[in-house]
C-alpha positions as CSV (number, residue, x, y, z in Angstrom):
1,X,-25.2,-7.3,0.8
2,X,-24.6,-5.4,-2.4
3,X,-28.7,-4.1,-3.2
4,X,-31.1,-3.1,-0.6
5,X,-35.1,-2.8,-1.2
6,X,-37.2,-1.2,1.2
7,X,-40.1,-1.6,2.2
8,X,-41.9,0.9,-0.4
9,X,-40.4,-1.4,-3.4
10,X,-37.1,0.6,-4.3
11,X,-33.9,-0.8,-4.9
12,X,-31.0,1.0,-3.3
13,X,-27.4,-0.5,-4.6
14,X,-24.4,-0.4,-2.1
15,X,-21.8,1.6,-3.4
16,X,-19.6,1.5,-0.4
17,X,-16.7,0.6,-2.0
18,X,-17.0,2.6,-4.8
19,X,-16.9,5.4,-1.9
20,X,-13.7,3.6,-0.7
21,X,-11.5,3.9,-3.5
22,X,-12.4,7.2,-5.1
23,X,-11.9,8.7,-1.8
24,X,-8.6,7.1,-1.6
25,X,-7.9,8.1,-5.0
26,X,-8.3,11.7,-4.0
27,X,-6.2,11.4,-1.5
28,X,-3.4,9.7,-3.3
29,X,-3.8,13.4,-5.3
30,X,-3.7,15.8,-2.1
31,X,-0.6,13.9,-0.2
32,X,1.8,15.9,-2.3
33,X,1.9,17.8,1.3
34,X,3.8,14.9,2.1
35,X,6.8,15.5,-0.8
36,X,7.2,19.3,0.4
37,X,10.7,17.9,1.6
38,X,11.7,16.8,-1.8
39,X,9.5,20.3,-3.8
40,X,12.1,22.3,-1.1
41,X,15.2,20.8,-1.8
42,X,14.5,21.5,-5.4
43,X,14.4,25.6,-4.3
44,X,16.8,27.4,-6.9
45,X,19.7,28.9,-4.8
46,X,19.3,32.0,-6.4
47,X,15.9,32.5,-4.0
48,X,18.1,32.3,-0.9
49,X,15.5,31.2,1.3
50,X,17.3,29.2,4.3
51,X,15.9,26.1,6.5
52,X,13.4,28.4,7.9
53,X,12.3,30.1,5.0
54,X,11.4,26.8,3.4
55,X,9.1,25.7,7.0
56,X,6.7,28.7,6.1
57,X,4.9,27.3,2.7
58,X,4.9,24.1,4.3
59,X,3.4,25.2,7.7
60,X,0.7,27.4,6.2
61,X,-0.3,24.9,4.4
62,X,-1.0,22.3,7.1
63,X,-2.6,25.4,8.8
64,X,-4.9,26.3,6.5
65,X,-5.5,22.9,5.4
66,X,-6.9,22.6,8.7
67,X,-9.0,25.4,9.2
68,X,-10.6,24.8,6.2
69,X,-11.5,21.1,7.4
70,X,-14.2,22.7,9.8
71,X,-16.3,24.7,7.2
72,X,-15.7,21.6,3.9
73,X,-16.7,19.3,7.0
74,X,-19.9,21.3,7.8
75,X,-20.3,21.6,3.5
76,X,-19.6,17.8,3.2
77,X,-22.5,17.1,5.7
78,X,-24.9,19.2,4.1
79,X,-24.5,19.8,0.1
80,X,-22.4,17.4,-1.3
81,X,-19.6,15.4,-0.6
82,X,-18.9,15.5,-4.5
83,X,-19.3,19.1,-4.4
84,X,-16.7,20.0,-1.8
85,X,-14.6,17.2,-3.3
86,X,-14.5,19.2,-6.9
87,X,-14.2,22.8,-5.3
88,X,-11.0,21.1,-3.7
89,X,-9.8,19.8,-6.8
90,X,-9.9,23.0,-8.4
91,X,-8.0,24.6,-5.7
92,X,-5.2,22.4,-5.7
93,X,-4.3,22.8,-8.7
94,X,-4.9,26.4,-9.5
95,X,-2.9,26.5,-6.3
96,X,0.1,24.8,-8.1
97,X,-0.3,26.2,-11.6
98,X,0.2,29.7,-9.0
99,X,3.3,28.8,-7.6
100,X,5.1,27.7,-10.8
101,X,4.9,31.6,-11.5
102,X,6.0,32.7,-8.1
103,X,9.6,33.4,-7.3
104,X,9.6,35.0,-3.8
105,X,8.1,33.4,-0.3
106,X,4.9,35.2,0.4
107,X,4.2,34.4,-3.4
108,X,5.1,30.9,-2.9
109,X,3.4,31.0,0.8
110,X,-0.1,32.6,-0.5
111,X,-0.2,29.8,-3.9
112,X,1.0,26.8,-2.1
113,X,0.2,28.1,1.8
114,X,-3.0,29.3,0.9
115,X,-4.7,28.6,-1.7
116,X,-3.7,24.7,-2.5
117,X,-3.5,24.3,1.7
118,X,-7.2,24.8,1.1
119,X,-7.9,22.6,-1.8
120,X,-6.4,19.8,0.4
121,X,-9.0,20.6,2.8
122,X,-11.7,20.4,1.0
123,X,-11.0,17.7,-0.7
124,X,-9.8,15.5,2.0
125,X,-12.9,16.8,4.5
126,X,-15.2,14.8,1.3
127,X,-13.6,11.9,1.0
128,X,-13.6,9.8,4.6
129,X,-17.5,10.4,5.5
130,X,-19.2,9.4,2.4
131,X,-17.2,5.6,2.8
132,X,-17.7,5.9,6.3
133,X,-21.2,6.2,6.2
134,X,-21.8,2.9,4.0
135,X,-20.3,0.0,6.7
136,X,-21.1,-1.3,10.2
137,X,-19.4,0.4,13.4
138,X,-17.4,-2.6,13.4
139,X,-15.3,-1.8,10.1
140,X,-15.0,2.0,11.0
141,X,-11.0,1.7,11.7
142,X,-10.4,-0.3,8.7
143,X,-12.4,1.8,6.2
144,X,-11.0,5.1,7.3
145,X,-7.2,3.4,7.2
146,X,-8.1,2.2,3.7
147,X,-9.3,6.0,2.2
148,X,-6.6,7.9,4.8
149,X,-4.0,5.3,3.1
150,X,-3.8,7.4,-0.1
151,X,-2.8,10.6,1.4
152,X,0.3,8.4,3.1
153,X,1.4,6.2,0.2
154,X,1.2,9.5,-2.3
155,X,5.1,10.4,-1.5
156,X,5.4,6.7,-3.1
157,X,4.9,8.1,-6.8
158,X,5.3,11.9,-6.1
159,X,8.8,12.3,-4.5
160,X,10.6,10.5,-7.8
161,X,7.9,12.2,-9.8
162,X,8.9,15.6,-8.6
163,X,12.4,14.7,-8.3
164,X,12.5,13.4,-11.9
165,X,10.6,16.4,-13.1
166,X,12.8,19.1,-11.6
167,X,15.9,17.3,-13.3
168,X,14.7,16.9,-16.3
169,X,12.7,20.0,-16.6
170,X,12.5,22.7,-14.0
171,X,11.6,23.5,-10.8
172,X,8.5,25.7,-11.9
173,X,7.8,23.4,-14.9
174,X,7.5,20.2,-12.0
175,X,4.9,22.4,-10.2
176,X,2.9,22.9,-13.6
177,X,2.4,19.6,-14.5
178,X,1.2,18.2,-11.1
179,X,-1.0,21.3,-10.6
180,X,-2.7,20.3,-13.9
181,X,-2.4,16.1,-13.0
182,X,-4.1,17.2,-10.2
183,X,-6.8,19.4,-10.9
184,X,-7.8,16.8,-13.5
185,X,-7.7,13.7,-11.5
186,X,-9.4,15.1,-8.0
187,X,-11.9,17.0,-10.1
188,X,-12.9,13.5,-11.9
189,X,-12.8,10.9,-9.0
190,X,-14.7,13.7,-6.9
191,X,-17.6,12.7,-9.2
192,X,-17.8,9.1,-7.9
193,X,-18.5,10.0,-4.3
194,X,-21.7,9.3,-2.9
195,X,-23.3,9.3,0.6
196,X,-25.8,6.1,1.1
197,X,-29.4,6.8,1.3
198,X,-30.6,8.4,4.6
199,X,-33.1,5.3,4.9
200,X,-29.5,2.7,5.2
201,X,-28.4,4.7,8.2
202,X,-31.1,2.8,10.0
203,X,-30.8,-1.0,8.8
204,X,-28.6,-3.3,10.1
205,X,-25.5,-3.9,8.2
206,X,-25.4,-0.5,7.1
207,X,-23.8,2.7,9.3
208,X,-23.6,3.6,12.6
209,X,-27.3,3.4,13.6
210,X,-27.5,-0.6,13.4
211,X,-31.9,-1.1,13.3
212,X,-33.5,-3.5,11.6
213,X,-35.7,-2.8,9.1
214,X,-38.6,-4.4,11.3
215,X,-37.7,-1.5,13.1
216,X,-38.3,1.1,10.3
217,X,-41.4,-0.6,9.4
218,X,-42.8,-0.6,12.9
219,X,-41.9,2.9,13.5
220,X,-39.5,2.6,16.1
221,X,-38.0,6.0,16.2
222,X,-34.4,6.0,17.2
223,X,-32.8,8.3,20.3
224,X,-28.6,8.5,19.8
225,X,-27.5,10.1,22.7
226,X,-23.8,10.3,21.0
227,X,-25.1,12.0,17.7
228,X,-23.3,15.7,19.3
229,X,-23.7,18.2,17.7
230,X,-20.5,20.6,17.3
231,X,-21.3,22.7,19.8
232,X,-22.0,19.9,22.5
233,X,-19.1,18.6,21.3
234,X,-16.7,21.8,22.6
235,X,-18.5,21.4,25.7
236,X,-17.2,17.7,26.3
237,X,-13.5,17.3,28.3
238,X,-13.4,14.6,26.1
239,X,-12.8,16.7,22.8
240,X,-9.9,18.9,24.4
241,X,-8.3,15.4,25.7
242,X,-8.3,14.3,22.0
243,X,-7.4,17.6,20.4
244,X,-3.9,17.4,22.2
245,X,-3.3,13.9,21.5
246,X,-4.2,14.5,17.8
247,X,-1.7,17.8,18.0
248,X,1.2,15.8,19.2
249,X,1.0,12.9,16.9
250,X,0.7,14.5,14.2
251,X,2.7,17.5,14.7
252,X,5.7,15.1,15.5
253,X,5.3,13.1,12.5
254,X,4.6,16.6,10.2
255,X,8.0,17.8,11.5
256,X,9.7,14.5,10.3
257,X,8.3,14.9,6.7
258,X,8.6,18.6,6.4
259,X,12.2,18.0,6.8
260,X,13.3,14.5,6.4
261,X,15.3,15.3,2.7
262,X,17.5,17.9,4.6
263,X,18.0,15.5,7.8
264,X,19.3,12.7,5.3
265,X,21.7,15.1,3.5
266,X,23.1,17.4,6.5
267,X,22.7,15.1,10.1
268,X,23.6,11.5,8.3
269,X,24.9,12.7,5.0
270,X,22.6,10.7,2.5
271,X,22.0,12.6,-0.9
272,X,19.1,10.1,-1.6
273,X,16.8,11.6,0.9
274,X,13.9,11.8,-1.6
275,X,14.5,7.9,-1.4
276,X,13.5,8.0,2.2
277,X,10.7,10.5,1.5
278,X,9.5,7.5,-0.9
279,X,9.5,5.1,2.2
280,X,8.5,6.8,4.9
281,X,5.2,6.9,2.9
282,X,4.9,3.6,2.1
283,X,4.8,3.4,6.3
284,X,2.6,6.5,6.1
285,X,0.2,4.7,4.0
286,X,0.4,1.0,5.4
287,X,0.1,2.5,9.3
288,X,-2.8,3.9,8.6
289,X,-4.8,0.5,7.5
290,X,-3.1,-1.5,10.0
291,X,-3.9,0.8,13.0
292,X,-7.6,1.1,11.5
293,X,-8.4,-2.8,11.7
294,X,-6.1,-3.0,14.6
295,X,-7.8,-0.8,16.4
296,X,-11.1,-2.5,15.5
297,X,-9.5,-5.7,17.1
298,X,-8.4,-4.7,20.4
299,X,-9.7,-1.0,20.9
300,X,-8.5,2.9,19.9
301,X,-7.1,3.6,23.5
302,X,-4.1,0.7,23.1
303,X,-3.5,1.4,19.3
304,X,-2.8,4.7,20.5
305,X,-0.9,4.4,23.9
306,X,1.6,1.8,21.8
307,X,2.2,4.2,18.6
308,X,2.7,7.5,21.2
309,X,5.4,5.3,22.6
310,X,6.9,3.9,20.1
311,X,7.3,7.1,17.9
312,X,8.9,8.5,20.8
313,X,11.6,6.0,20.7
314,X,11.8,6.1,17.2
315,X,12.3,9.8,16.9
316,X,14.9,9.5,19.7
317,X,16.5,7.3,18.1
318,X,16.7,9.4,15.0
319,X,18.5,12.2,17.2
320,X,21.5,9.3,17.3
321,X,21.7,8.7,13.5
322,X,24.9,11.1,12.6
323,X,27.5,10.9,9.6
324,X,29.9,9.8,12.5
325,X,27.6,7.3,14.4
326,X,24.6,5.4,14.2
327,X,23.4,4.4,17.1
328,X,26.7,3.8,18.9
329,X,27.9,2.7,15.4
330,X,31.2,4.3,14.8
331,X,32.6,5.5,11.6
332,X,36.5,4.6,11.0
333,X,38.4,4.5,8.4
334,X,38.2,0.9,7.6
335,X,34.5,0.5,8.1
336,X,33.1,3.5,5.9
337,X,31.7,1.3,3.2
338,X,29.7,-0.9,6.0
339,X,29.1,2.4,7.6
340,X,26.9,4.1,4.4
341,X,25.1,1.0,4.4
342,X,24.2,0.7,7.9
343,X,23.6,4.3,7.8
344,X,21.0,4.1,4.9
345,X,19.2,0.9,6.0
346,X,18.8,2.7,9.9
347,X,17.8,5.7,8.0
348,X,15.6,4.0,6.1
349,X,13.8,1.6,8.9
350,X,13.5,4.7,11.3
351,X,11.5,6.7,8.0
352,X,9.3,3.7,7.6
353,X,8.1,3.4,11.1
354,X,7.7,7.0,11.8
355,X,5.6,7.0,8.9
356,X,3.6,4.2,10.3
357,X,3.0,5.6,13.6
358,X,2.0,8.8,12.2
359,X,-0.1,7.6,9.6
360,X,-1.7,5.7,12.2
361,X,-3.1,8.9,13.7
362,X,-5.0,9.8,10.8
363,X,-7.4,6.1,11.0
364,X,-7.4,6.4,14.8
365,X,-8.5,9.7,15.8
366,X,-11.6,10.1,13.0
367,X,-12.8,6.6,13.9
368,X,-12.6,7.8,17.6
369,X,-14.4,11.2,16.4
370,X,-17.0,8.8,14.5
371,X,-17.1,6.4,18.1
372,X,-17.4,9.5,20.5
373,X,-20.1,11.8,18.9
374,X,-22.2,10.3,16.1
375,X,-22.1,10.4,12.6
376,X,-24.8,12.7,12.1
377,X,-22.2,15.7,12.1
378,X,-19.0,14.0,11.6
379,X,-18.0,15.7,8.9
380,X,-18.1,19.1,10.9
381,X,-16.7,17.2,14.2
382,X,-13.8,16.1,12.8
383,X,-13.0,19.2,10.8
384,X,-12.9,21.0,14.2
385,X,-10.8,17.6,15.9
386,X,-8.4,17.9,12.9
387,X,-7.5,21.5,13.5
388,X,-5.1,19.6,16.1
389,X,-3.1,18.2,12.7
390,X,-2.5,22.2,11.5
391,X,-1.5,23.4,14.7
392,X,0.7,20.5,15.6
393,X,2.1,20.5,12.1
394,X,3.0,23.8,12.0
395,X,4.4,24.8,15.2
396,X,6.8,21.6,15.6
397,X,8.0,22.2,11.6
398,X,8.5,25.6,12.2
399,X,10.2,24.6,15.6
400,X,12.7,22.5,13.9
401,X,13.4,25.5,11.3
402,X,13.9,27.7,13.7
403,X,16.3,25.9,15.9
404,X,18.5,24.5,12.9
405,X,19.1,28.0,11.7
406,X,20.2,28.8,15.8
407,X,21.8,25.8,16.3
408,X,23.0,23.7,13.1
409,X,20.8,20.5,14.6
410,X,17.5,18.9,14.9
411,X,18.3,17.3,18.6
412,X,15.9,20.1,20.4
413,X,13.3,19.7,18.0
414,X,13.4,15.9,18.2
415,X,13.5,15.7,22.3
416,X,10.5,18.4,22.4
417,X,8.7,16.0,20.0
418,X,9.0,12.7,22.0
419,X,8.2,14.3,25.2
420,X,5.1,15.4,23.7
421,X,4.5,12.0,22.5
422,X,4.7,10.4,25.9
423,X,2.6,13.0,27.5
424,X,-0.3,12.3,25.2
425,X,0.5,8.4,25.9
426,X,-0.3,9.1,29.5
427,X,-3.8,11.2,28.1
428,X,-4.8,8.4,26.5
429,X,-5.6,6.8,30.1
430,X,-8.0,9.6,31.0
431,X,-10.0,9.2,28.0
432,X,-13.5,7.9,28.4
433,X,-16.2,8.1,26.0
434,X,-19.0,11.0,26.5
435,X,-21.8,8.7,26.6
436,X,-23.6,5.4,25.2
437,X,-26.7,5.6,22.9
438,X,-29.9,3.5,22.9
439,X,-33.0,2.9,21.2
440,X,-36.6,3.9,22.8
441,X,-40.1,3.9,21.7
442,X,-42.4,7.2,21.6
């Protein structure tokens, strides 16, 4: 249904998908988080900032992109979605257009960290609830995967982009121009979003609430006993259950793809590791839909349990991808042609599918937010639920820094991530929801 008229006479047009698209849009702008392994390779020498030097931009970032998920969310749910949007916009790219100036770390950790790590959260805490908000319970997976999508398939244009620009320009011109492409294009799509009138919570067809319009007309007041607010929310088991599953996922995938140019060149000796980047996002981006409407089909829990498990496999597996031996593939000196090739094509499945199981956490665990407490404060909710995503991403990035600098290899960081992985595999089985909600009369 694509117009509405209520009951006084006015005509309220559906602009779900509208919603949709501009959010993804916007997110298709703030996934250059996602290229940080390609913007570090490009690092002039000169700065002589080692492997863990180049984990502290990129970890603040995902921190603070976080943290500032909880007050955009609470902003979101109560100014404007198209507000917040803008304010991110702006950030982002005065963020960038900062760090094309900045030569040394905490310069490059306060422009990038800071202050575009916090355009990226406000921008990305706008753009999921207003599309949300516009369809039935019953297409929450899939309309989340479908705005979330952006953010993963973004590496898709901006790692060659990047890549392209340092080579042909410089490093600081490369940040420049996408700090301006950005701030433009955030700032304008940001404009298009639009939460549905308060009256289509409440008719059938239309968000979470599922009445009837007899049931407006009549008066039929509605008690949801899962609209939490955040506070009830802390107070649930359930939220601390889902905060560590959200931390592991994502913080194993965010260690991947804060580092995934430098495992290409120094583990399996690929110099086309922004290639990969490029990949691993189109996985990123197509996980994300396809755990949305799968777990519409047959439940969050199961979507969940199978891509905690098989990221665990997959990042083990990554641990046995050397410039000797792929997976019990050795190199000699009549097979090294055959070997490259395998080499890149394992490379390149393993980035995919790692991107897919990671990108699915970003469809799952809002729509799980959005099934768990309401959509009255989701915006707020989830900003708190996705603080998981910073702290994961930063402690496991800067785990894998730290322990390449020590030991010259990823292995320790890879095992510590797939134990994690099955862990929160296992927490999906204690997971129930808080409550149901029902409709009463006064």
């Amino acid at each position: 249904m694509s117009k509405v008229t209520l009951a006084s006479g006015e005509v309220i047009t559906n602009h779900g998908w509208r919603n949709v698209f501009a959010g993804m849009g916007i997110n298709l702008a703030l996934g250059i988080l996602y290229t940080w392994s390609v913007i570090s390779d490009g690092i002039p020498a000169e700065w002589n900032w080692n492997q863990s030097d180049k984990s502290w931009p990129y970890s603040v970032a995902c921190l603070v992109f976080c943290l500032i998920m909880v007050p955009a969310g609470r902003m979101q749910d109560k100014l404007s979605p198209r507000l917040v949007a803008s304010i991110g916009g702006i950030l982002v790219g005065i963020g960038f257009i900062f760090a094309s100036f900045m030569t040394s770390l905490f310069g490059f950790i306060l422009a990038f960290g800071v202050i575009a790590g916090a355009g990226i959260g406000f921008g990305y805490a706008s753009a999921t609830p207003p599309a949300v908000k516009w369809f039935p319970p019953a297409k929450t997976g899939m309309i989340a995967g479908i705005v979330v999508s952006g953010f993963g398939l973004a590496s898709v244009y901006a790692a060659p982009l990047a890549k392209w620009l340092m080579a042909e320009y410089s490093f600081k011109t490369m940040l420049m121009v996408l700090g301006i492409g950005f701030l433009v294009v955030v700032v304008g799509l940001a404009q298009l979003l639009k939460p549905p009138h308060k009256v289509l919570q409440f008719i059938k067809g239309y968000g979470d609430m599922g009445r009837t319009k007899q049931d407006i007309d009549a008066g039929l007041p509605l008690i949801k006993e899962n609209d939490f607010t955040p506070k009830q929310m802390l107070a649930t088991t359930q939220f601390y259950l889902i905060w560590f599953m959200y931390a592991c996922g994502a913080g194993a995938g965010l260690m991947i793809i804060s580092k995934l140019a430098t495992i290409a060149d120094v583990q399996a000796a690929i110099k086309l590791g922004f290639i990969l980047v490029a990949v691993l996002a189109v996985g990123n981006g197509g996980g994300r839909i396809l755990a949305g409407i799968l777990s519409d089909k047959i439940g969050r829990k199961t979507t969940m349990f199978i891509c905690f498990v098989s990221q665990a496999i997959l990042i083990f597996l990554l641990s046995m991808v050397t410039s000797e031996s792929v997976i019990g593939y050795k190199l000699t000196e009549t097979n090294a042609d055959t070997f490259r090739i395998v080499t890149m094509t394992v490379m390149a499945v393993l980035s995919m599918f790692i991107g897919a199981n990671y990108g699915s956490n970003l469809a799952l665990f809002p729509s799980i937010t959005k099934d768990f407490y309401g959509l009255k404060n989701f915006g707020m909710n989830y900003g708190l639920v996705f603080t998981s995503w910073g702290v994961g991403g930063f402690m496991l990035a800067i785990l894998a820094g730290k322990m390449y600098v020590k030991t010259q290899s990823f292995n320790f960081a890879y095992f510590t991530a797939s134990a994690l992985l099955i862990v929160a595999a296992i927490t999906v089985w204690l997971l129930k929801p808080p409550h149901h909600h029902t409709i009463k009369e006064n």
